[in-house]
C-alpha positions as CSV (number, residue, x, y, z in Angstrom):
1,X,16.1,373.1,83.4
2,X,17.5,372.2,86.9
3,X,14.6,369.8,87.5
4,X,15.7,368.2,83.9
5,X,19.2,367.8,84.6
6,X,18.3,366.1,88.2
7,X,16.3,363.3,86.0
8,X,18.8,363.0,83.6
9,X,21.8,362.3,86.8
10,X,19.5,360.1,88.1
11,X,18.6,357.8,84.7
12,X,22.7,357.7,84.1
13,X,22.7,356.6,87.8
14,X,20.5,353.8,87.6
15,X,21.6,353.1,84.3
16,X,25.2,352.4,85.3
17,X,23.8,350.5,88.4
18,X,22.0,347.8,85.5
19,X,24.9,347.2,83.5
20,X,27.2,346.5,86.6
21,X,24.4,344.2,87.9
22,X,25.6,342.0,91.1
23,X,29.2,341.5,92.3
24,X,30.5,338.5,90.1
25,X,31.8,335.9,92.8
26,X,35.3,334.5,92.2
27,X,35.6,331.0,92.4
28,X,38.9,330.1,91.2
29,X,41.5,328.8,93.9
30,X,42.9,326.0,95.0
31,X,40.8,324.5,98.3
32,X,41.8,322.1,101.2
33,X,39.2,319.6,102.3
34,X,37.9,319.5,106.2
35,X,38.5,315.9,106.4
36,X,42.5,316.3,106.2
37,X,43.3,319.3,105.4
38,X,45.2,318.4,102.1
39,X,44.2,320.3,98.8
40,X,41.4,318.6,97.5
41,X,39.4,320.9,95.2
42,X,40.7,322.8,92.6
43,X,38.8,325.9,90.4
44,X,40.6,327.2,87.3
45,X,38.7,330.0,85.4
46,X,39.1,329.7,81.9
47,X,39.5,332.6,78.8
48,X,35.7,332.4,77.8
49,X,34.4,332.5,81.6
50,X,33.9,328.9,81.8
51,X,35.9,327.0,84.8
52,X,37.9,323.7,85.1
53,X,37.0,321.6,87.7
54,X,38.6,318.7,90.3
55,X,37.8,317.7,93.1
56,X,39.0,314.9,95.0
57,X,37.0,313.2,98.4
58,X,39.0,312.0,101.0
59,X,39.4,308.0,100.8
60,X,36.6,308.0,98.0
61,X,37.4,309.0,94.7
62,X,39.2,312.2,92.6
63,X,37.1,313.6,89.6
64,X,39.9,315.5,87.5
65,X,37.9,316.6,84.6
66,X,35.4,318.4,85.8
67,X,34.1,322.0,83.9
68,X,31.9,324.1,85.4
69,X,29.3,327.5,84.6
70,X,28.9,330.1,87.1
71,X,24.9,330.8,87.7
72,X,22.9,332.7,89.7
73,X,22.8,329.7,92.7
74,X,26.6,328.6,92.2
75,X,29.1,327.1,89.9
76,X,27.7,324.4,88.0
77,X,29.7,321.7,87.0
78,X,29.7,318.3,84.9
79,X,32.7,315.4,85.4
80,X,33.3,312.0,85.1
81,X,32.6,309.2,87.9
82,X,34.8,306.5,88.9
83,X,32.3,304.1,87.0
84,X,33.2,306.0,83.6
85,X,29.6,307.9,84.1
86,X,28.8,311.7,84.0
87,X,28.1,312.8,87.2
88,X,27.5,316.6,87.9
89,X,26.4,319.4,90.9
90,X,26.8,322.6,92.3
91,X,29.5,324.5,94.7
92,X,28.0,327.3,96.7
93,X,30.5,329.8,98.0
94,X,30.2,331.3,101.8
95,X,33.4,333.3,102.5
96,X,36.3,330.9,101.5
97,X,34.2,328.1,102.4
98,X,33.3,325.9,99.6
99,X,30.0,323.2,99.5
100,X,30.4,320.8,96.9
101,X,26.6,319.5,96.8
102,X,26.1,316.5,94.4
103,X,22.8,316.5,92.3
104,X,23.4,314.2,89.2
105,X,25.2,311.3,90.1
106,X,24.7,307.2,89.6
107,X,27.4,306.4,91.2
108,X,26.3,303.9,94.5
109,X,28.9,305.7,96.4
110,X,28.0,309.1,96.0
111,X,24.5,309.3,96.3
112,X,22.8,312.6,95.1
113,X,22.3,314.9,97.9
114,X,25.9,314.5,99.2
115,X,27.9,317.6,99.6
116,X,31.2,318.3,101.0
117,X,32.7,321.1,102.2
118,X,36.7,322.7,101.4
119,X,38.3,325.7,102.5
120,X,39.9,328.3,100.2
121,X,43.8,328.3,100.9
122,X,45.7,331.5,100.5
123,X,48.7,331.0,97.9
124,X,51.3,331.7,100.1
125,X,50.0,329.7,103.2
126,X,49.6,326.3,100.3
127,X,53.2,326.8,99.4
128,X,54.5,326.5,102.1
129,X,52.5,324.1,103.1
130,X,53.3,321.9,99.9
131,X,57.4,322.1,100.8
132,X,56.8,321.4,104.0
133,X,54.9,317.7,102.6
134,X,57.4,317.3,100.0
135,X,60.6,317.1,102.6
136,X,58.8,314.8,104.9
137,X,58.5,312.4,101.6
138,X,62.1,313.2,101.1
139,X,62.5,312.5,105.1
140,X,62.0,308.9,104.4
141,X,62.7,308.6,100.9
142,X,65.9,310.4,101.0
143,X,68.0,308.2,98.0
144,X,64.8,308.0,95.6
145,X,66.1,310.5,93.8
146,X,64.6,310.1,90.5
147,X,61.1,309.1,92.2
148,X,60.7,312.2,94.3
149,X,62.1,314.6,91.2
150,X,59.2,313.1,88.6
151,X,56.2,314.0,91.8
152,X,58.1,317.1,93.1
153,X,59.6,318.7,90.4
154,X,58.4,320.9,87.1
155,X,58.6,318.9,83.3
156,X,61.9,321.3,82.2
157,X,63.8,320.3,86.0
158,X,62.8,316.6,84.5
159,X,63.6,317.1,81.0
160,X,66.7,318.6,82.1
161,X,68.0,315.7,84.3
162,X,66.8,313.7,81.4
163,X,69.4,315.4,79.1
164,X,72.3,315.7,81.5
165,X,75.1,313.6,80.9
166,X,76.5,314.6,84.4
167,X,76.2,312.7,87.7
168,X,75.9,315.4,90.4
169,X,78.3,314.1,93.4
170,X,75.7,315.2,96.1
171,X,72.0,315.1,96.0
172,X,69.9,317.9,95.4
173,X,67.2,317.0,98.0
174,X,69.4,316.6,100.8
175,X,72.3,318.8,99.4
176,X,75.1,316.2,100.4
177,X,76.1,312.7,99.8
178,X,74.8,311.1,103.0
179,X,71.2,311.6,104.9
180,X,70.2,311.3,108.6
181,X,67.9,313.3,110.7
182,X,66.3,315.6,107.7
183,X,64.4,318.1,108.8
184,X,63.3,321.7,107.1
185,X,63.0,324.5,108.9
186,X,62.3,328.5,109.3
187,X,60.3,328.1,105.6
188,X,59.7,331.6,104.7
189,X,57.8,332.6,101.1
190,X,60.1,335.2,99.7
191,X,57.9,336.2,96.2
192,X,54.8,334.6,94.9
193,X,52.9,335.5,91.6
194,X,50.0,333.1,89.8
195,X,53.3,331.1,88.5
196,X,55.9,331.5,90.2
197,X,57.2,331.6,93.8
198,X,60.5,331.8,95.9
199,X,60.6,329.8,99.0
200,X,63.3,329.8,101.8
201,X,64.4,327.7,104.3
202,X,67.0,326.1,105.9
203,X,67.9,322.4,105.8
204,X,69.0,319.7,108.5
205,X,71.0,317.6,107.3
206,X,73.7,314.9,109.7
207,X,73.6,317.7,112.3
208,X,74.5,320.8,109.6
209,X,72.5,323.4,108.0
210,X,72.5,324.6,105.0
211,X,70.3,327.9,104.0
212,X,68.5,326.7,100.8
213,X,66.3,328.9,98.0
214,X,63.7,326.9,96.1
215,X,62.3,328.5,92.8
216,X,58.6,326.7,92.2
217,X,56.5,326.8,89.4
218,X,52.4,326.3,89.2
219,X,52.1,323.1,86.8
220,X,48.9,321.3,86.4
221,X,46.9,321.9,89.6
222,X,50.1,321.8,91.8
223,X,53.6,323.8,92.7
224,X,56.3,322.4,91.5
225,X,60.4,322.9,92.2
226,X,62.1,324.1,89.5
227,X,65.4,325.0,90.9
228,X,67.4,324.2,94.4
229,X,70.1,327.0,95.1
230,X,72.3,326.9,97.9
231,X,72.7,329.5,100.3
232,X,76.1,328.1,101.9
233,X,78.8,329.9,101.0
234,X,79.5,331.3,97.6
235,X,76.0,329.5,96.9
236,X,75.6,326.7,94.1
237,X,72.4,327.2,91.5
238,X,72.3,323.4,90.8
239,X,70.1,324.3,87.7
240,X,72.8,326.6,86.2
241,X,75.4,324.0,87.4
242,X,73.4,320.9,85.6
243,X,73.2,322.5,82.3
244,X,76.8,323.9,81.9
């Protein structure tokens, strides 16, 4: 009876072992290329297991509809070349290092055989990283209001600009009327979830600063601000101020 029971732990044993079968990797994230840096490959897994796929190569070309199958030698993916041709390959996974290897391609430019190599961000480090580029565009492009809202901010901080009949007496980015030596600083990430995130900071402006909370939102591929609050004071939500 004993020796039975031993048998019958050890089938359940091996039994469970074969339907876990290896660790499934996890590809999905949002990767900066070792050329500059700058996000350049992006992994989105979808409901049915499948994965969207971009990837862009510094000073070459972006591929931004890419899909991709996970297989037992990497994640397999199909996209479009600059040429208007399919063009496909794998990405092997070693740590957070990612190999983009391409295998199918026609394009003269990106011969098969080529592979490239991105680095897996953490969230929190690639927000802060993303204010941090968009106030240096503000930096210089202080007055382009309009511009800098349509490649900085979400679709609802657009549609409702769009929709206000008010002309704020300040600007949002800069949290005044008048820019000169704009700087950010002391960026902190105050709450992050797949979605949403909190970011402050505190920004130079003419000499003063002002303590400022961004709300961002993840919109196709990117973070995007959906709100600018001011910490100065009695604070101003310029959302909740725009929409009254």
């Amino acid at each position: 009876m004993r020796k039975s029971l031993i048998l019958y732990t050890a089938f359940l044993f091996i039994a469970a072992f074969s339907c876990t079968g290896p660790e499934r990797i996890n590809y999905e994230g949002t990767y900066l290329d070792q050329d500059n840096n700058e996000p350049n490959l992006f992994i989105t897994e979808r409901e049915d297991g499948s994965y969207d796929v971009a990837i862009g190569i510094f000073r070459l070309t972006w591929l931004d509809d890419g899909t991709g199958r996970a297989g037992a030698k990497g994640l397999h993916f199909t996209a479009t070349d600059a040429a208007g041709e399919p063009i496909g390959g794998i990405i092997t996974l070693d740590g957070n290092v990612a190999t983009v290897t391409f295998t199918d391609s026609t394009w003269p430019l990106l011969e098969n055989g080529s592979n490239f190599q991105y680095t897996r961000a953490e969230e929190g480090d690639l927000i802060l990283k993303t204010v941090k580029a968009i106030y240096e565009d503000v930096a210089e492009n202080p007055f382009d209001s309009d511009a800098l809202a349509i490649k900085y901010c979400s679709a609802e901080w657009n549609r409702m600009l769009e929709h206000n009949k008010k002309n704020p007496d300040a600007s949002y980015w800069v949290q005044g009327q008048d820019c000169g030596d704009l700087k950010v600083s002391d960026i902190e990430l105050e709450s992050c979830d797949k979605n949403t995130a909190s970011v402050r900071l505190v920004l130079h402006n003419l000499g003063k600063e002002t303590p400022l909370r961004l709300f961002l939102v993840y919109e196709g591929r990117r973070w995007l601000i959906d709100n600018f609050v001011s910490l100065e004071g009695n604070g101003y939500d310029w959302k909740k101020e725009l929409t009254r």
